[in-house]
C-alpha positions as CSV (number, residue, x, y, z in Angstrom):
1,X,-29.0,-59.3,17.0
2,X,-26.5,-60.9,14.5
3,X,-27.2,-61.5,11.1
4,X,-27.6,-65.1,11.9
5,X,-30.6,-64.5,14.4
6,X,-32.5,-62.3,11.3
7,X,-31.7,-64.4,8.2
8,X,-30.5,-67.8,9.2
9,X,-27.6,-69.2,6.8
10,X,-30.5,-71.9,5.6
11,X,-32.6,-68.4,4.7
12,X,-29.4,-66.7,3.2
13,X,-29.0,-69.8,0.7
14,X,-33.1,-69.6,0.1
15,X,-32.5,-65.8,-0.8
16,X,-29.3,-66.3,-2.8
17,X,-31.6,-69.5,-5.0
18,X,-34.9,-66.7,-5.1
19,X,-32.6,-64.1,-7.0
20,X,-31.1,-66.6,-9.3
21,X,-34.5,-67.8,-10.4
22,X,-35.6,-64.2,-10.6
23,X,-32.6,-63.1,-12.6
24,X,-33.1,-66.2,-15.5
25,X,-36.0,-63.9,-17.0
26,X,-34.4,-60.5,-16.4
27,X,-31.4,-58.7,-17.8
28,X,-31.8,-56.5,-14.2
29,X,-29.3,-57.7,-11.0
30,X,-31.2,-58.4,-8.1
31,X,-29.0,-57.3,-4.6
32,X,-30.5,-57.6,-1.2
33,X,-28.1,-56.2,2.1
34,X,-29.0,-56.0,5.5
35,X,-27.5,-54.1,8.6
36,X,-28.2,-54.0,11.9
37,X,-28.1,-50.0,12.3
38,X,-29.3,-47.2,10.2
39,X,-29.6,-43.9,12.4
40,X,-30.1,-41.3,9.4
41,X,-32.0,-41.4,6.4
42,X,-32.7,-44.8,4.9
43,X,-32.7,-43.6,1.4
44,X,-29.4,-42.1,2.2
45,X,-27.8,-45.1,4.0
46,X,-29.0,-47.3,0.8
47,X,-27.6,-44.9,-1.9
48,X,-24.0,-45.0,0.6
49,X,-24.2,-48.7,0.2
50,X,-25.2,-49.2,-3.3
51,X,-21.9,-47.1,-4.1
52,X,-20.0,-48.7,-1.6
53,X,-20.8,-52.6,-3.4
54,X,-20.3,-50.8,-6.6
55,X,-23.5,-51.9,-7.9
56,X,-23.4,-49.0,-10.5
57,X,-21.1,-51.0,-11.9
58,X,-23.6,-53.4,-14.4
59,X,-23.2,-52.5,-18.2
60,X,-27.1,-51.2,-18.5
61,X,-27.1,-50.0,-14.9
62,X,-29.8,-52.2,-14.4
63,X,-29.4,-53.0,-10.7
64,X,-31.4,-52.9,-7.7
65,X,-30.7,-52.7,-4.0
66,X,-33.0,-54.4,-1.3
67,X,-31.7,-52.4,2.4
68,X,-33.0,-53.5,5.3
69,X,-31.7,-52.4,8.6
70,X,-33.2,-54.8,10.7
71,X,-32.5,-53.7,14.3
72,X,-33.7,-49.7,12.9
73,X,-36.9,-51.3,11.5
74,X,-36.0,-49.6,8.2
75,X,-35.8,-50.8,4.9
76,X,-35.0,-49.0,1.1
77,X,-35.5,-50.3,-2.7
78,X,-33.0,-48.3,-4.5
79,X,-32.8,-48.8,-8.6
80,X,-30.1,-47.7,-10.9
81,X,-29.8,-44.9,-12.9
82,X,-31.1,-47.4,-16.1
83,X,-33.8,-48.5,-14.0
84,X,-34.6,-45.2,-12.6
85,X,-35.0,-43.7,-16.0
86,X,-36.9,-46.5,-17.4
87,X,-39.9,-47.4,-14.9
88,X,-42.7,-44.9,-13.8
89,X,-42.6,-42.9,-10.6
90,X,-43.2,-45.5,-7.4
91,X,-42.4,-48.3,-9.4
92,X,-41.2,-49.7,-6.2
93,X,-43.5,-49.2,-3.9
94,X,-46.1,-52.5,-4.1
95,X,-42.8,-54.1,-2.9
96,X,-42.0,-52.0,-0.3
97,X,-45.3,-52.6,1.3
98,X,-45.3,-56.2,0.5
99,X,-41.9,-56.4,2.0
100,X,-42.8,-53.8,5.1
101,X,-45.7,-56.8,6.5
102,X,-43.8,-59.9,6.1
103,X,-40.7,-58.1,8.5
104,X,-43.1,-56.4,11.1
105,X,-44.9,-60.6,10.9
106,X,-41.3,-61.8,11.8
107,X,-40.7,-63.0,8.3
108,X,-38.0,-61.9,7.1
109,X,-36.9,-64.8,4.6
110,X,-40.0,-65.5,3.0
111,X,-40.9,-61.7,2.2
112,X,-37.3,-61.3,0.6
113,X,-38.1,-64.3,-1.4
114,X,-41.0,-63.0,-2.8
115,X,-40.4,-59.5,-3.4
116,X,-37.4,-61.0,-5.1
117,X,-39.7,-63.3,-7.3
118,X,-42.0,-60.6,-7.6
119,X,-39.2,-58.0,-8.6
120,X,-37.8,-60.0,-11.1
121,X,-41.1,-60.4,-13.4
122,X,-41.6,-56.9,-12.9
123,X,-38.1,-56.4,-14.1
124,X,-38.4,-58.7,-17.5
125,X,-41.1,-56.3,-18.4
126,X,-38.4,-53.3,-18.8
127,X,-35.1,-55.5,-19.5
128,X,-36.0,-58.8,-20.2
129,X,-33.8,-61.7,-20.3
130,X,-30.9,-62.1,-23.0
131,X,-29.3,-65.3,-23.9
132,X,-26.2,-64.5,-23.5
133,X,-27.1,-62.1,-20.3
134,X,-24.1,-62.9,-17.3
135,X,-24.7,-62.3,-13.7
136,X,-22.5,-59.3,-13.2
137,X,-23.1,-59.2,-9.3
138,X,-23.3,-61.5,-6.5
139,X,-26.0,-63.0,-5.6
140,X,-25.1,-63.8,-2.0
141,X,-26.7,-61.6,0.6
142,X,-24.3,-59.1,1.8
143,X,-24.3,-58.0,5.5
144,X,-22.3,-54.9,7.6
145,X,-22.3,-54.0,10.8
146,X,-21.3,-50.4,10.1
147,X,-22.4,-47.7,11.8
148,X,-21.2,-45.1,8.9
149,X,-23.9,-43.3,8.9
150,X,-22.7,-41.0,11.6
151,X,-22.1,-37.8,9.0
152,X,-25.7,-38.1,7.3
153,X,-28.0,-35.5,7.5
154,X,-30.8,-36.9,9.6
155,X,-33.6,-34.9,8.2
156,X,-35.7,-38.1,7.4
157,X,-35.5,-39.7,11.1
158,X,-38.1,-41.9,12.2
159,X,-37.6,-45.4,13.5
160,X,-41.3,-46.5,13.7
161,X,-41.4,-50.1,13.0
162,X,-40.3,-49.7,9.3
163,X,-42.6,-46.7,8.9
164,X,-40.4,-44.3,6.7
165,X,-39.8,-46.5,3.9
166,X,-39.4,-44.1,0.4
């Protein structure tokens, strides 16, 4: 399935509007990318990615990656090391189950969108928004068709209908 059969370019523009809105109360940079393939560990594929976009790359390392490898059935919410040292343990995980019903209902767009609204408030609470705050990262959903994940240690395998989410 291409990109354009999971998130149609009408859905990609609704995500792209959702993280916008979400970021005007939030100092935090909202990413979301989507594959096709993930044979290893998620966590693992997400982490490769969030280096690979360079999302470390925010001046309060304040970003967050959305993963979801759609064809897998396996999605990720990885946070920076600014976020990761700020929130509490399973910060992420309300989202990751709001997230894991709208894809198994076939709703892919509308559970980005709201996790994205969602994250966002949840965000403003840690790093709230600045006046003079820029958008250091695109808010365009970013897509691969990569299989890279051949040299991962697949110690976390399990592809049951986005069951291993961490």
């Amino acid at each position: 399935m291409a990109l354009a059969d999971f998130i149609p370019s009408e859905g990609q523009r609704r995500i792209a509007d959702a993280i916008t809105a979400a970021e005007r109360h939030t100092t935090g940079e909202i990413c979301v990318h989507v594959t096709p393939r993930c044979r290893g560990n998620v966590m693992k594929r997400a982490a490769r990615t969030f280096n690979r976009l360079h999302l470390y790359s925010t001046k309060r390392r304040n970003a967050v990656l959305i993963f979801v490898a759609y064809e897998a059935r396996k999605l990720a919410i990885l946070g920076d090391t600014g976020i990761n040292e700020t929130v509490p343990e399973g910060f992420w995980d309300n989202e990751v189950d709001e997230l894991t019903r709208y894809l198994k209902a076939g709703r892919p767009v509308d559970g980005l969108c709201e996790i994205i609204a969602h994250m966002g408030e949840r965000l403003s609470e840690f790093f709230p928004g600045e006046r003079d705050d820029e958008n250091e990262l695109s808010n365009e959903v970013t897509f691969d068709d990569l299989d890279d994940d051949d040299d991962l240690d697949d110690d976390h395998h399990d592809d049951d209908d986005y069951g291993n989410m961490e």
